[in-house]
N, C-alpha and C positions, 0 to 999 in steps of 0.2 A: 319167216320173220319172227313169230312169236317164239317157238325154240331160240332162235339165235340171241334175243332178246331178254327170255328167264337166263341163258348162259353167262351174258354181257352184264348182268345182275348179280350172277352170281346167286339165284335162286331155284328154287324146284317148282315143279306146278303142283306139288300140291301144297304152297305157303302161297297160294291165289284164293282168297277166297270171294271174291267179286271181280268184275268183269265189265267194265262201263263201254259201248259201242257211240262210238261219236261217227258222225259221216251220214252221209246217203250209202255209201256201196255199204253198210252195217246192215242194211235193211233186208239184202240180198239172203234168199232164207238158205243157199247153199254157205253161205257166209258163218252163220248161225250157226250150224249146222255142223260144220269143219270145227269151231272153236268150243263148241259141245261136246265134240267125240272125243278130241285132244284133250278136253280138261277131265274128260270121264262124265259130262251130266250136263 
């Protein structure tokens, strides 16, 4: 979803430079985790 998402935008990940988690499933540290490795950090 998040790839699909920068596409749908018409952006790249690296013109992200924050990252707001809203929800309970955000909390989930494999969650974290996944969207750390994807963004690089």
């Amino acid at each position: 979803p998040v790839e699909k998402s920068l596409r749908d935008a018409k952006m790249d990940k690296a013109q992200i430079h924050d990252i707001v988690l809203v929800g309970g499933s955000t909390r989930i540290p494999k969650i974290q985790k996944l969207l750390q490795d994807f963004f690089n950090g």
